[in-house]
C-alpha positions as CSV (number, residue, x, y, z in Angstrom):
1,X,0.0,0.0,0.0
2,X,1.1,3.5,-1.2
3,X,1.0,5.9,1.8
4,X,-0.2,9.5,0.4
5,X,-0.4,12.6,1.9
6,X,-4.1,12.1,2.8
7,X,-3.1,9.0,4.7
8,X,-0.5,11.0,6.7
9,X,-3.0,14.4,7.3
10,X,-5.3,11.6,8.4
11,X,-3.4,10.3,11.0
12,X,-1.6,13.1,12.1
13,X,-3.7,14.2,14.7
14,X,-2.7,10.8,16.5
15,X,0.4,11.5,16.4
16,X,0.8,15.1,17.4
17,X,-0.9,14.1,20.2
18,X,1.6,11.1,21.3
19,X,-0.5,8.4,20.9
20,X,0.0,6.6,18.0
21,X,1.4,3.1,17.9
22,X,5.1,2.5,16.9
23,X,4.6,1.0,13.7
24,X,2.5,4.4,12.7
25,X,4.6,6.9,14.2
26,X,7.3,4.7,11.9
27,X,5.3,5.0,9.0
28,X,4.7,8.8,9.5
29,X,8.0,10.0,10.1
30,X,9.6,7.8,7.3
31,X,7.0,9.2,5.1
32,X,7.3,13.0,6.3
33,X,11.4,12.1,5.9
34,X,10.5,11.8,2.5
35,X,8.4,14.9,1.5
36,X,10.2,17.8,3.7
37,X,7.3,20.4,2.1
38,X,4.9,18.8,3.5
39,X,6.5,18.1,6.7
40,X,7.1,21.3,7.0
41,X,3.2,22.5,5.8
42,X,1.9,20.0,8.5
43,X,4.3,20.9,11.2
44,X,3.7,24.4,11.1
45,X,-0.1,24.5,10.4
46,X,-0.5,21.1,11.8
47,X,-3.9,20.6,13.2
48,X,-5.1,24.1,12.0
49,X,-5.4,22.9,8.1
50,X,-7.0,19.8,9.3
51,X,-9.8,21.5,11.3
52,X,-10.4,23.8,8.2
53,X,-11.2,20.6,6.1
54,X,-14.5,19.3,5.1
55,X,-16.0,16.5,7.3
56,X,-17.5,14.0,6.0
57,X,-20.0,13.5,8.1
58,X,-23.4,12.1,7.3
59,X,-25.9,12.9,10.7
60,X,-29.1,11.9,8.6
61,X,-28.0,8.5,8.6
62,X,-26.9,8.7,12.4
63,X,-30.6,10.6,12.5
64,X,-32.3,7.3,11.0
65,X,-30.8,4.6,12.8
66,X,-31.7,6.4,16.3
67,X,-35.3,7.2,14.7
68,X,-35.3,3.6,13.7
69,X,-34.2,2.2,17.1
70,X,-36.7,4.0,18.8
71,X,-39.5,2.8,17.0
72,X,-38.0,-0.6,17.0
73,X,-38.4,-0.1,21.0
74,X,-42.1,1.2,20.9
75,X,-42.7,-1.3,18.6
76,X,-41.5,-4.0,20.9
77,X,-43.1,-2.7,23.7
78,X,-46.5,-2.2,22.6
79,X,-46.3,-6.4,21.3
80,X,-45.9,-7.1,24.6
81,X,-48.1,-5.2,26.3
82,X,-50.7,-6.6,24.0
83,X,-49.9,-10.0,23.9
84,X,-49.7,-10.0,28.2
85,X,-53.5,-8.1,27.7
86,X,-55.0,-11.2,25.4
87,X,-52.9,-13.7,27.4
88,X,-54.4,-13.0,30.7
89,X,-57.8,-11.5,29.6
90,X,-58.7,-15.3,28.6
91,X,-58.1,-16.1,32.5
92,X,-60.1,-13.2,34.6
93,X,-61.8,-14.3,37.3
94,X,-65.1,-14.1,39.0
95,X,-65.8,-14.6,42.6
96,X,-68.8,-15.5,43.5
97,X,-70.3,-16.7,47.1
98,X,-66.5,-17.8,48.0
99,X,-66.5,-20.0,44.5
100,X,-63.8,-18.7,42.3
101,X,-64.5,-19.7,38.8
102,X,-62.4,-18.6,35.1
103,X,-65.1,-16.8,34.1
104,X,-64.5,-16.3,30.2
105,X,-63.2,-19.8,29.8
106,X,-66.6,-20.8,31.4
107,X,-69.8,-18.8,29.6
108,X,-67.1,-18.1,26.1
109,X,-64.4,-20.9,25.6
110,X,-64.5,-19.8,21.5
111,X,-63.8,-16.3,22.6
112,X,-61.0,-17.4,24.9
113,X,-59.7,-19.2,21.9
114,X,-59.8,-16.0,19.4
115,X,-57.8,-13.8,21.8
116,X,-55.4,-16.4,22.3
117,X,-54.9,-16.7,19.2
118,X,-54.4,-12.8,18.8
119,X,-51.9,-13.4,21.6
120,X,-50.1,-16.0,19.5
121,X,-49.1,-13.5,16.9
122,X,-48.5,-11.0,19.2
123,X,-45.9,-12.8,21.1
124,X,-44.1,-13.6,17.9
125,X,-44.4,-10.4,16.7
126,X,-42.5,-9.4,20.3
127,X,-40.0,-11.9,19.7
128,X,-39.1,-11.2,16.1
129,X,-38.6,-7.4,16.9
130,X,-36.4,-8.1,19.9
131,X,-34.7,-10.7,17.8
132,X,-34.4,-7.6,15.0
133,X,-32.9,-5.6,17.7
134,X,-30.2,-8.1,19.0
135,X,-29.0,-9.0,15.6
136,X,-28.7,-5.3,14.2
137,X,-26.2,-4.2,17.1
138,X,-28.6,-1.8,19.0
């Protein structure tokens, strides 16, 4: 690999300040060794010309990942809410005369049926975002 100028303004900041590795403050000094003008450009404006350079920064896509995180989150969080309501709705009880009795399973088993079925796909939906969230790195 060809070390070039931009390589060299790239790292410079490292090692102005002292903490570069000994293989790069090698490479660096060999390399300034061989262009003096530009050792002596970067010496004397050192980290001034690098502050005046463009960044290349790009904040939108830093902007869509949190936005995307955080509706990953919601998203996750309103599955499980959801799937705990139409788990446990199935299973209120009533109390009646010391006799306590599952009253939806009792007077509407098909009912208790459908919302456990709504809690089936809720709960996968929960997994499959927390899943999405633990394999993309957030």
């Amino acid at each position: 690999m060809k070390v070039t100028r931009e390589v060299v303004n790239d790292l410079w900041p490292v090692y102005a300040a002292g903490e570069a590795s000994a293989d790069t403050t090698v490479l660096i000094e060999e390399f300034l060794r061989g262009d003096p003008e530009f050792a002596a450009l970067v010496r004397d404006q050192g980290t001034v010309e690098l502050l005046q350079q463009p960044v290349a920064n790009v904040p939108d896509r830093e902007h869509q990942s949190l936005k995307r995180l955080k509706w990953l989150i919601q998203t996750q969080t309103w599955f499980l809410a959801v799937a705990l309501l139409f788990s446990l709705l199935p299973l209120s009880i009533k109390i009646e005369g010391g006799e306590i009795t599952f009253f939806m399973l009792q007077r509407t088993p098909w009912l208790a049926a459908i919302y456990w079925v709504i809690a089936a796909a809720m709960w996968f939906g929960y997994f499959r975002t927390r899943r999405r969230l633990r394999v993309s790195g957030i």
